[in-house]
C-alpha positions in Angstrom: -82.4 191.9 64.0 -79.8 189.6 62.3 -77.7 187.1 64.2 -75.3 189.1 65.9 -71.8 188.3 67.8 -70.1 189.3 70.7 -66.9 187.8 71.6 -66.7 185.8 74.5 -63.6 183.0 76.5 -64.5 180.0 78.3 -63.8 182.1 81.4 -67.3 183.9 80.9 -69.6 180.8 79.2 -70.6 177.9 81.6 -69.3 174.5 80.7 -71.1 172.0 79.3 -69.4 169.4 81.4 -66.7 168.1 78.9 -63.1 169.8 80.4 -61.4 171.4 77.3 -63.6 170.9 75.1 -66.9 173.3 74.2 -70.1 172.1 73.3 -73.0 173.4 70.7 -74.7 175.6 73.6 -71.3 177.4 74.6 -70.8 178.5 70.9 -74.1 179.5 70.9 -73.8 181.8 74.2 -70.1 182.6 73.0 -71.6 184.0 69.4 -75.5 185.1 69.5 -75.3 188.0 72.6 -76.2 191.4 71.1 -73.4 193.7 72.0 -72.0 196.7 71.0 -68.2 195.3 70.7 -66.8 195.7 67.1 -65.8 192.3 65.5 -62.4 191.6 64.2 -62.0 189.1 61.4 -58.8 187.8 60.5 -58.5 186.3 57.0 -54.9 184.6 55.9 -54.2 182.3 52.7 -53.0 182.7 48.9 -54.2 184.3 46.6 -57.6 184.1 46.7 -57.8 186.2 49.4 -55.7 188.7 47.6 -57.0 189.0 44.1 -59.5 191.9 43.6 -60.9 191.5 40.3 -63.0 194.6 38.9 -66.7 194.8 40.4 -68.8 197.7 41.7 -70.4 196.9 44.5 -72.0 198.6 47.9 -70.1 197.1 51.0 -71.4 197.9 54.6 -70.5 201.0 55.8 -70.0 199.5 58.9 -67.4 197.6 57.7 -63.4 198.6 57.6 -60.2 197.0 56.6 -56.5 197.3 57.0 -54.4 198.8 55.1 -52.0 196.7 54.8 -50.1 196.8 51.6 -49.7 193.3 50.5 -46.0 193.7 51.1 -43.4 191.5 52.6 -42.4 193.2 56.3 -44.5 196.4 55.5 -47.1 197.1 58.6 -50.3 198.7 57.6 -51.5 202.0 59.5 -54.9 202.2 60.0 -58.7 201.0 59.2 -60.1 202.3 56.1 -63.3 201.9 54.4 -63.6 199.2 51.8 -63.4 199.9 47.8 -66.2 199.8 46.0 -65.2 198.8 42.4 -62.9 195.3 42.9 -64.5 192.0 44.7 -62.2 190.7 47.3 -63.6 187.6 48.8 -62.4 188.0 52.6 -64.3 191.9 52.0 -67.4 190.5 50.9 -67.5 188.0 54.3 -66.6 190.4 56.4 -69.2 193.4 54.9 -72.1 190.7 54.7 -71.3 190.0 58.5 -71.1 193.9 59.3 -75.0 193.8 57.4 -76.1 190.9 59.9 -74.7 193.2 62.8 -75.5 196.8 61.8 -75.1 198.6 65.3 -71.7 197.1 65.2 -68.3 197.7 63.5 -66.5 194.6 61.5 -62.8 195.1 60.7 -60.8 192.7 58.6 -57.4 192.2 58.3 -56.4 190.1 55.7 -52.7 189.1 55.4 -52.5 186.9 52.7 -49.7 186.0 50.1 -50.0 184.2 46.7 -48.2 181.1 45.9 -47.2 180.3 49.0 -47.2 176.5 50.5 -48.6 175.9 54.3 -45.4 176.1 55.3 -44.7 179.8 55.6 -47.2 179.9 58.5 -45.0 177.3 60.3 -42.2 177.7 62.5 -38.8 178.4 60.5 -40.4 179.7 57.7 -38.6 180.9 54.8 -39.3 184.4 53.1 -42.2 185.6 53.3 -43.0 184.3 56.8 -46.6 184.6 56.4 -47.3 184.2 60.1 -44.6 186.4 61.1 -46.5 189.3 59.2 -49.7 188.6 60.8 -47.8 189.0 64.1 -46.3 192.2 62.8 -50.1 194.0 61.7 -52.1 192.0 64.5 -51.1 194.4 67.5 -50.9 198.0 65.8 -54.9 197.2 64.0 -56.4 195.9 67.4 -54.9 198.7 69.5 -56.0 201.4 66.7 -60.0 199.9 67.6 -59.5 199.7 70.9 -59.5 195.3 71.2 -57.2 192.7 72.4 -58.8 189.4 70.1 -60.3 188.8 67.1 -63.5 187.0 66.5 -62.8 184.8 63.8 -60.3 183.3 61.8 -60.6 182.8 57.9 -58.4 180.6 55.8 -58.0 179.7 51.9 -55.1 178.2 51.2 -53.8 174.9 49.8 -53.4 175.3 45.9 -49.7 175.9 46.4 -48.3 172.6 48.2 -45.2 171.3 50.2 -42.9 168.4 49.1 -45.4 166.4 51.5 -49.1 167.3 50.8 -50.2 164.1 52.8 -49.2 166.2 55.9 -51.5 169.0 55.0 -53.2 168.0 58.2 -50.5 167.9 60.7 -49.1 170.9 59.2 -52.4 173.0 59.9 -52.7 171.7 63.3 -49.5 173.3 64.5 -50.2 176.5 62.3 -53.6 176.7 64.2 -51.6 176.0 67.5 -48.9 178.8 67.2 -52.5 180.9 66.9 -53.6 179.8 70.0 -50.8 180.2 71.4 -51.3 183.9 71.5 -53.1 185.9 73.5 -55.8 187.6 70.8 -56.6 184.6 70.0 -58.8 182.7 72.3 -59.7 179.3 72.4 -63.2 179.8 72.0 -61.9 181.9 68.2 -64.1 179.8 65.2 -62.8 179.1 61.9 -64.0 178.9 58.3 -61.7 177.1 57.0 -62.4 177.6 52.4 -62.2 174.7 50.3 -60.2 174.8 47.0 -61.2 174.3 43.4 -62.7 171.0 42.9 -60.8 168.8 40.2 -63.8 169.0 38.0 -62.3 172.8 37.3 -58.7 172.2 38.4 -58.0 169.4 36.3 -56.0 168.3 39.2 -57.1 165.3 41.8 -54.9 167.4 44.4 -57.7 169.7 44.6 -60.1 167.1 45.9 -57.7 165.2 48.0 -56.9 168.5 50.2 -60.6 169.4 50.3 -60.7 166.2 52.0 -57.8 167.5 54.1 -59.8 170.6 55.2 -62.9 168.5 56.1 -60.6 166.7 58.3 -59.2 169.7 59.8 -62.8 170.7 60.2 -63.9 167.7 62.0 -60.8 167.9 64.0 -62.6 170.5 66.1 -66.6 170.5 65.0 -67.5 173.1 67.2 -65.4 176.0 66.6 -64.6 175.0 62.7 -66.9 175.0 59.5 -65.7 174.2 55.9 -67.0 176.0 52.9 -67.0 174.8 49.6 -66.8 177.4 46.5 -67.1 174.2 44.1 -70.9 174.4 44.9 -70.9 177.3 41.9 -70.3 176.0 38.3 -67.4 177.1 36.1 -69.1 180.2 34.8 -67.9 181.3 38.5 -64.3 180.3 37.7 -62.4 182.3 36.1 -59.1 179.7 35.6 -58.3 176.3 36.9 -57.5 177.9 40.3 -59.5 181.3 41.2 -62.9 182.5 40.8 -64.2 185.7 39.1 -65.5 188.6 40.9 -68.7 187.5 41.0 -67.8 183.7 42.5 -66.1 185.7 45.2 -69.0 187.7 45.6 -71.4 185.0 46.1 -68.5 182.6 48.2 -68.2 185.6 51.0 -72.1 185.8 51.2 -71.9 182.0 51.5 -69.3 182.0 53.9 -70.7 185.2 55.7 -74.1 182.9 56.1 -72.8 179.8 57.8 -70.9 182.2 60.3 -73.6 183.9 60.9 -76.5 181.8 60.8 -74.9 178.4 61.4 -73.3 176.2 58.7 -75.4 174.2 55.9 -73.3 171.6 54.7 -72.3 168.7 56.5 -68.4 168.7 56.8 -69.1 164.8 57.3 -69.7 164.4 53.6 -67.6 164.5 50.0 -68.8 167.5 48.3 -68.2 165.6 45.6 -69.8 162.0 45.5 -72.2 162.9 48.2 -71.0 160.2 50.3 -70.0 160.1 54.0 -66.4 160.5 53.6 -64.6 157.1 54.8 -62.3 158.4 57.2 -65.5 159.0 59.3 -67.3 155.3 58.4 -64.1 154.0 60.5 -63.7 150.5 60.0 -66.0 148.6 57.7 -66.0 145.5 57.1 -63.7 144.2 54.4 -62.7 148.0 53.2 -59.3 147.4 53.1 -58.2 145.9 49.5 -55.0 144.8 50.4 -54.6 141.4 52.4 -52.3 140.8 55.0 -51.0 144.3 55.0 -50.6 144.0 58.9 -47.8 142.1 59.3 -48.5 140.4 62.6 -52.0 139.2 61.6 -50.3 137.9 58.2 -50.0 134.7 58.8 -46.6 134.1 56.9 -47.2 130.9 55.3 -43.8 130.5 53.3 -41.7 131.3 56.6 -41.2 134.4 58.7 -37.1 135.0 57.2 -36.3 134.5 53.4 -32.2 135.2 52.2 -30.9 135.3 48.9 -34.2 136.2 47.2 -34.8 135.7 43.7 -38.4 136.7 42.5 -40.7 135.2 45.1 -43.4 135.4 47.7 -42.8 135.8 51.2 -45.4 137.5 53.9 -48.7 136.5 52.5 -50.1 137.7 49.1 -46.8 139.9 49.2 -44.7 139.2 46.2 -40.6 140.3 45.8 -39.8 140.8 42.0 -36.0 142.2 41.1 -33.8 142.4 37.8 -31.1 143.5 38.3 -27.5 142.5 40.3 -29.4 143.9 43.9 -29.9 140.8 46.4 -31.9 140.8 49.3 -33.1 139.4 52.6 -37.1 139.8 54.1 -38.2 138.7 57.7 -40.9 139.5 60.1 -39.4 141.7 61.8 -40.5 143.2 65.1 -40.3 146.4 64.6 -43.4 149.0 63.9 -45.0 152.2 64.3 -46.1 152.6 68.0 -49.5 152.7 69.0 -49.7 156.5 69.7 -48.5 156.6 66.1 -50.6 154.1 64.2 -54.0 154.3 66.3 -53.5 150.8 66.8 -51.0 148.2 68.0 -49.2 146.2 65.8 -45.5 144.6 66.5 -44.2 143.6 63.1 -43.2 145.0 59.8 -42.1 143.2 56.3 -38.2 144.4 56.6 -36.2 143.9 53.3 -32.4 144.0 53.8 -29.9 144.9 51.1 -27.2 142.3 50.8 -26.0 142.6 47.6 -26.1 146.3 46.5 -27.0 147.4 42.7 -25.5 151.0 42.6 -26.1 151.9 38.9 -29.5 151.5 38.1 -29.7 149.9 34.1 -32.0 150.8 31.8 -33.8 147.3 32.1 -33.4 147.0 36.2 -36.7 147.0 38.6 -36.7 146.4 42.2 -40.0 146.0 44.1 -42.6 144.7 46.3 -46.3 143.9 45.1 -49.3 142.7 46.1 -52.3 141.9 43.0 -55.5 142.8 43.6 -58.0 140.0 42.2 -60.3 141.7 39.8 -63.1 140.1 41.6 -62.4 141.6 44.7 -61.8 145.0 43.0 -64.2 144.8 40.2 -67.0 147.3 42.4 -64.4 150.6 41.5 -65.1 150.1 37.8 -61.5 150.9 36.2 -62.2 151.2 32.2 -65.9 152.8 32.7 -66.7 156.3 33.2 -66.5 157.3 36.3 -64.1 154.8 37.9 -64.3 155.1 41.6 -60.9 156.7 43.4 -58.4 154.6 45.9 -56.5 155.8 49.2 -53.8 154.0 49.4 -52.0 154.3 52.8 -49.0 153.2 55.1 -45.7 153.1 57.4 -42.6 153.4 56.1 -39.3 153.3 57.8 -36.0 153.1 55.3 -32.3 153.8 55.8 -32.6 155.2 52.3 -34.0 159.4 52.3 -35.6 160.4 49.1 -38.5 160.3 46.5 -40.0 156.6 46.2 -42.9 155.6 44.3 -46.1 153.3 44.5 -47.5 152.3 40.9 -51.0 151.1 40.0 -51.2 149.1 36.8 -53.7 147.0 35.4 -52.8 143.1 34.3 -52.0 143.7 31.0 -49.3 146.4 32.5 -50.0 149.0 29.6 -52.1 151.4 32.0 -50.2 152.9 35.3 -50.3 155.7 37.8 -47.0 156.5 40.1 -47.9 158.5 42.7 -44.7 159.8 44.8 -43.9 160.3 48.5 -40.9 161.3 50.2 -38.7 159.6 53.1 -37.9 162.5 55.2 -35.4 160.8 58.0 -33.2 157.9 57.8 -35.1 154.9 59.9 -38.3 156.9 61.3 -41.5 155.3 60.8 -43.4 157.7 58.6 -47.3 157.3 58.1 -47.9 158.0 53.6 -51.2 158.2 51.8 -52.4 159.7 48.5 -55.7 159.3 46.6 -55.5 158.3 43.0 -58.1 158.7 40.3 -59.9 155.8 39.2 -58.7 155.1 35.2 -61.5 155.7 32.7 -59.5 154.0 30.1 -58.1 150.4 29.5 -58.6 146.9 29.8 -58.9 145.8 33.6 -60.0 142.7 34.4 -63.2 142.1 36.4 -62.6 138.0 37.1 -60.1 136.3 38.8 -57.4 137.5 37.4 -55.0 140.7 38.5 -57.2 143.1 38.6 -54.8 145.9 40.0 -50.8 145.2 40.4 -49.9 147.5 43.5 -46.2 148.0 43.2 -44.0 149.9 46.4 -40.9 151.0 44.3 -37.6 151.0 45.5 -35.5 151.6 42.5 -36.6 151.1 38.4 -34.1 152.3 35.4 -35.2 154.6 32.8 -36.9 151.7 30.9 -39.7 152.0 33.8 -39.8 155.4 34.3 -42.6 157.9 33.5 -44.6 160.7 35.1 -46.3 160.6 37.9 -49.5 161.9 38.6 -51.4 161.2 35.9 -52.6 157.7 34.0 -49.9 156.4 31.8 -50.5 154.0 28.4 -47.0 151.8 29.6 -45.8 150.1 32.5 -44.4 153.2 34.9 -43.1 152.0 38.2 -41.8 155.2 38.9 -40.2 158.7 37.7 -36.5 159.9 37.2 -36.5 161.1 40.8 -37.3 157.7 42.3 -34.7 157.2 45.0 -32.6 153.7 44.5 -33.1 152.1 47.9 -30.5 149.0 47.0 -27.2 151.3 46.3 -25.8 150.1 50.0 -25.4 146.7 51.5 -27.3 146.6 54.9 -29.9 149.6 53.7 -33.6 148.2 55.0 -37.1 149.2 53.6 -39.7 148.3 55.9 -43.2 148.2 55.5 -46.1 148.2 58.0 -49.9 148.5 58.1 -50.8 148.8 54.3 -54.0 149.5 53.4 -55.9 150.6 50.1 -59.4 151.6 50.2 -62.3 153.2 48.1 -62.8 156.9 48.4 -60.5 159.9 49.3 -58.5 160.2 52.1 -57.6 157.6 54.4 -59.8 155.5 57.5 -58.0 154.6 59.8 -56.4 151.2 59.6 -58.6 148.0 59.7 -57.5 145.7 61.9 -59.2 142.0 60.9 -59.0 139.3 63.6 -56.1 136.7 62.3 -58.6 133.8 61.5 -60.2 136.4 59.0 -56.8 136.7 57.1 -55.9 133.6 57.1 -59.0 131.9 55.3 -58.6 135.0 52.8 -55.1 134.2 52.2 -55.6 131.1 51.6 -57.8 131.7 48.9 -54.0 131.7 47.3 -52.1 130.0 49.3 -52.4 127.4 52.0 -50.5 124.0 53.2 -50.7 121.2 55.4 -47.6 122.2 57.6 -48.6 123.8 61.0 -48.8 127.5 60.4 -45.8 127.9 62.3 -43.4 125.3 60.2 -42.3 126.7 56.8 -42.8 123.7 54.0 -39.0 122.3 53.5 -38.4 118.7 52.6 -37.2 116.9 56.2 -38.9 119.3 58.1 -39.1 116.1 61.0 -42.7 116.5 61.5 -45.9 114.7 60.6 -48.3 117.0 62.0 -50.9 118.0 59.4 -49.2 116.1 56.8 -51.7 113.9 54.9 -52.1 110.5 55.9 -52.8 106.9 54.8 -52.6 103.0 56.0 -51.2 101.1 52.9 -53.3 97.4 53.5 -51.7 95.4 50.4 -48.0 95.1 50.0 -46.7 96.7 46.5 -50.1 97.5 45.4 -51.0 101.9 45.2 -52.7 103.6 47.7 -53.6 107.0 47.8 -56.3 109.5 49.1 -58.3 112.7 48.4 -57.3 116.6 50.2 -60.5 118.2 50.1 -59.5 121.8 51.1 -62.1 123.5 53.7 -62.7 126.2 51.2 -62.3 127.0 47.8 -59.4 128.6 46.3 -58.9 131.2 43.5 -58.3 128.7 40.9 -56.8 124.9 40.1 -53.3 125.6 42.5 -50.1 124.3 41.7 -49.1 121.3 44.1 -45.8 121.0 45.6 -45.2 117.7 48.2 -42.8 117.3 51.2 -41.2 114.2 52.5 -41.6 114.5 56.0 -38.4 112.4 56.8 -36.3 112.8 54.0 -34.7 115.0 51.1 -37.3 114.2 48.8 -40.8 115.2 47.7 -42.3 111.4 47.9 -44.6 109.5 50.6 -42.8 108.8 53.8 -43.4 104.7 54.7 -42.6 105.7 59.0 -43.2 102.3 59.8 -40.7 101.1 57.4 -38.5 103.9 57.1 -38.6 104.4 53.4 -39.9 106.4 50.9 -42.8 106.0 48.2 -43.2 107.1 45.2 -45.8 110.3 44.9 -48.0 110.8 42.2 -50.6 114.1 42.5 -54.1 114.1 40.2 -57.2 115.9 39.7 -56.3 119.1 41.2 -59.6 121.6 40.8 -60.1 124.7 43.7 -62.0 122.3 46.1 -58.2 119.8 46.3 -56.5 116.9 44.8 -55.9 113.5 44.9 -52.4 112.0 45.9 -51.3 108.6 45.2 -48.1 106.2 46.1 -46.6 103.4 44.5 -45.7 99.8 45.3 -46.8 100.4 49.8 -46.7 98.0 52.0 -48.7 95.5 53.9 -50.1 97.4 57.2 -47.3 100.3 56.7 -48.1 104.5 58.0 -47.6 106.4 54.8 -47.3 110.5 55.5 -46.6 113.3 53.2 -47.0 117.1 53.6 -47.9 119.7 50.7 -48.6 123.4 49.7 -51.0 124.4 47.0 -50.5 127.9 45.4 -53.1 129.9 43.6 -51.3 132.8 43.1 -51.9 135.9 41.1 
């Protein structure tokens, strides 16, 4: 006898001892009882579920579906056998269950629309309301059997997607809780949730990205969901970039029919793709996170926590402002940031950028945005410009007074390859959580040393003369596309950025949270200074704590000394000196309350040497500096 099913609640299956939650043996003792008790099957999704290319085949005869029409509003009437000349993949599962169970009946109802985005199964749906229609065939086809719930839920759908795909996810979740919120749909009700064309046939990373999605979905709820994958057939299965021919569907439902019944066989821990644990289940590995400093309370601000009346310039660690254009604005630290319910983690600062000088009309030549460069040998392991170049997550929060399309750009050094993927503010100052997977370029020069090996750019406005489409690898430097929203057309508009991270792989891990010593030797790889990390370098800052020091024995002869920095740095830095006491960049003399003349040398990764003129006998000599290795 084949595996067989009998619907069961958590009223009638002893807990395993975890409250709410049901373990392996309760699915088992919920879904392996031989009973008599038909099984209902309820398939929803686009338009794989409704295409019924031409095929004769035998179904079960055990097996029944509704006949509902396919049609906006329109209720179907009764059960009727299944045709036996067109494949219809929810058919094939549900008759290749009914053969598992042969003293039992198995009727499907399949409300599915094409072309349809997740949103018509959510609350306020436009026309067609997808889930409206289910609720509209559910009660007349389990009264005409005699049932109150169904036994399992099936879903393919994701091709078509909403203005924010990244909340494929959220989106499901509250689909999947308006069905539990009904009463023929029990808690104990499992899922198989259908993956999409891979991008290997779609042509589209999309595909991949929300197969990542579903395997999220999936894991959201291991014990009553399992994820099938129709890009385990080859493209003779396909039939376009999108659906599969009668014979893929026919051997998808037998696939699908044999997890349900039999238990699943792939791990819904692991890319179908790369064969690799998917990294939003790693966690927190060491080092995964490419960008540095994109925690803005661990950044430990170097330059100053408040910059006004910025030209191009750096300002939170490794976190560069570049305009052109008439736009000028103000960054801080600024305590303000996604809450911990939110984010997974605590965190109480953001990089805010204020508007203080609007640009309004956008020229041709004008570019407005944020970056942090990725040093190619820190980057050099995803192997842009070679086959196969691995894929990047890139996410964060974002909180602007600006609504609209925005943009984050990829480019290489040179700046003649670039990817703009989009997102979308929704609501004026909300923290919003972003990510999106981009394909690693096959093509171009990238550099593998220490130079930029990828320039992340965060957009916030770009004239025509940057603009391209998005999506796709470009041969020019694209910052963004015609839709990108100007985020400088109002004095006083913020942009705020918290938690950034970019990482290997599709989808995104949750954020990793290095302690502050960590980020601060790796910033100051680029940058670092003698100041306490607290004091931003000015000339007469009043202090001469960490400020180099040396006893002058010989009046007006030179003296001078070596900085030997604790660890190397990216390359020979520039060297910029601080009087401590006075407007200038020269030695201070504190015992004689004058100044000396400075004179910097040999600068190499590992320091420098700095020299005075004309000291004096028995005399304190201090001076402070900064060395910057930037990208």
């Amino acid at each position: 006898m084949g595996f067989t099913i009998k619907h069961a609640t958590l009223s009638n299956v002893p807990d395993e001892g975890v409250p709410g939650e049901i373990g392996p043996s309760e699915w088992n003792q919920a879904h392996s009882i031989t009973g008599a008790d038909p099984i209902v099957i309820l398939a929803t999704g686009q338009s794989n579920f409704t295409r019924t290319p031409a095929l004769t085949w035998g179904p079960a005869d055990n097996c029944f579906v509704w006949n509902w029409d396919g049609v906006d509003g329109h209720i179907g009437t009764a059960f009727v056998a299944i045709d036996t000349t067109v494949m219809n993949v929810a058919r094939k599962f549900a008759s290749d269950v009914a053969k598992a169970n042969a003293t039992r009946n198995v009727y499907l109802i399949n409300i599915s629309f094409s072309g349809q985005d997740i949103s018509h199964w959510m609350t306020g749906a436009s026309v067609p309301d997808v889930f409206q229609n289910i609720l509209n065939n559910i009660t007349p086809a389990l009264a005409a059997i005699g049932r109150t719930e169904i036994d399992v839920l099936i879903w393919w759908q994701g091709e078509t997607q909403t203005s924010n795909p990244e909340d494929y996810v959220a989106n499901w979740e509250s689909v999947h809780g308006r069905f539990t919120a009904q009463s023929w749909f029990p808690r104990t009700t499992p899922v198989m949730l259908f993956g999409l064309a891979p991008t290997t046939i779609s042509g589209s990373v999309r595909s991949d990205i929300t197969n990542a999605y579903l395997q999220t979905i999936g894991r959201n709820d291991l014990d009553m969901r399992m994820f099938v994958y129709p890009g385990t057939f080859g493209a003779s299965q396909w039939e376009d970039t999108l659906h599969m021919t009668a014979e893929g569907y026919n051997r998808v439902g037998k696939m699908a029919a044999n997890e349900f019944v039999y238990g699943p066989c792939r791990n819904i821990l692991i890319d179908p793709v790369t064969g690799y644990i998917r990294s939003n289940v790693v966690g927190r590995p060491a080092f995964r996170n490419l960008i540095i400093g994109g925690d803005f309370t661990t950044n430990p601000w170097q330059r100053g926590v408040s910059f006004t009346g910025l030209g191009n310039a750096y300002t939170a660690d490794r976190w560069q402002w570049v305009p052109a254009g008439a736009a000028v604005v103000d960054i801080t630290k600024s305590t303000d940031a996604p809450t911990v319910t939110q984010a997974g983690m605590f965190s109480q600062h953001c990089l805010d950028l204020a508007v203080t000088t609007a640009d309004n009309s956008i020229a041709a030549t004008d570019l407005y945005f944020l970056t942090q460069k990725l040093e190619g040998l820190n980057a050099s392991f995803l192997g842009f410009g070679q086959a196969s170049a691995r894929r990047l997550t890139i996410s964060f929060w974002v909180k602007s007074s600006k609504t609209g399309i925005y943009h984050v750009a990829l480019r290489n050094g040179a700046g003649n390859r670039s990817y703009v993927a989009a997102y979308t503010v929704n609501a004026v100052d909300t923290w919003e959580f972003k990510s999106f997977s981009i394909p690693g370029d096959t093509s171009g020069t990238w550099l593998y040393t220490n130079g930029v090996g990828i320039n992340l750019a965060w957009t916030l406005a770009c004239g025509p003369n940057f603009q391209g489409a998005a999506d796709t690898w470009n041969a020019s430097n694209v910052l963004g596309t015609s839709n990108q929203a100007n985020a400088l057309d109002t004095i006083g508009n913020h942009f705020k950025l918290a938690l950034v991270q970019v990482e290997e792989g599709i989808g995104a891990s949750s954020f990793e949270a290095l302690p502050q010593d960590i980020v601060l030797d790796r910033c100051q790889r680029y940058c670092r200074k003698s100041f306490a990390l607290a004091t931003t370098p000015a000339q007469n800052v009043g202090s001469t704590v960490g400020a180099g020091f040396v006893m002058s024995h010989v009046a007006s002869a030179s003296f001078g000394t070596r900085i030997n920095f604790d660890s190397r740095m990216r390359t020979t830095p520039t060297i910029t000196t601080y009087n401590p006491s006075a407007a200038n960049a020269n030695w201070r003399d504190v015992t004689n309350s004058v100044d000396r003349t400075v004179t910097v040398g040999n600068q190499s990764e590992s320091g420098f040497t700095i020299k005075g003129a004309s000291g004096a006998a028995d005399a304190e000599n201090y001076i402070h500096w900064q060395a910057s290795a930037e990208l």
